[in-house]
C-alpha positions, 0 to 999 in steps of 0.5 A: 500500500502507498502511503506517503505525507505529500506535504512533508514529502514536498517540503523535504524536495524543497528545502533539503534539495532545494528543488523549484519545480515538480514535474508529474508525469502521471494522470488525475486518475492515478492521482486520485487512485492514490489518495493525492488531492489537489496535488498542483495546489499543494505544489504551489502552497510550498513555492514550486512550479507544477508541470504536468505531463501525463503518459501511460506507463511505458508509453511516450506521451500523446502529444509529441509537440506538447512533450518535446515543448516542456523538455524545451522549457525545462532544458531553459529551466536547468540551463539558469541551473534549477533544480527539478524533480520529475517523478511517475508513481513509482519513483522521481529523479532529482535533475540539476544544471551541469 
């Protein structure tokens, strides 16, 4: 069973890794499958930038120029040397600049 305290968890994301963006790769439905509510508002209570790009699990996403326009922006993101974390429901992986 998943069970994590989405606050702490942000606020840990924030101020220990110093992260400013989150990117979540998952859908409202398995957002809502796991209990998480409001997720993006939650995201912006703790000063981070939410971005999402939802993809079924080992699939590419379903717009191409969508995804390939948010790698653009996230690309500029880590080039002004931010910190982001881009996680699925599984794991996250925390990106820096360099």
């Amino acid at each position: 069973m998943w069970a994590r305290d989405v606050k702490a968890d942000l606020t840990r994301l924030r101020d220990h890794y110093d992260v400013k963006t989150i990117v979540c790769l998952l859908n409202d439905a398995e957002l809502r499958s796991l209990k998480v509510r409001d997720y993006k508002l939650q995201c912006l209570a703790h000063n981070l930038h939410y971005v999402s790009l939802p993809m079924i699990e080992m699939a590419a996403p379903d717009d191409f120029y969508a995804a390939a326009a948010l790698i653009a922006e996230l690309k500029a993101r880590l080039g002004n040397g931010e910190v982001l974390a881009v996680h699925c429901k599984v794991g996250a992986v925390q990106v820096e600049s360099g």
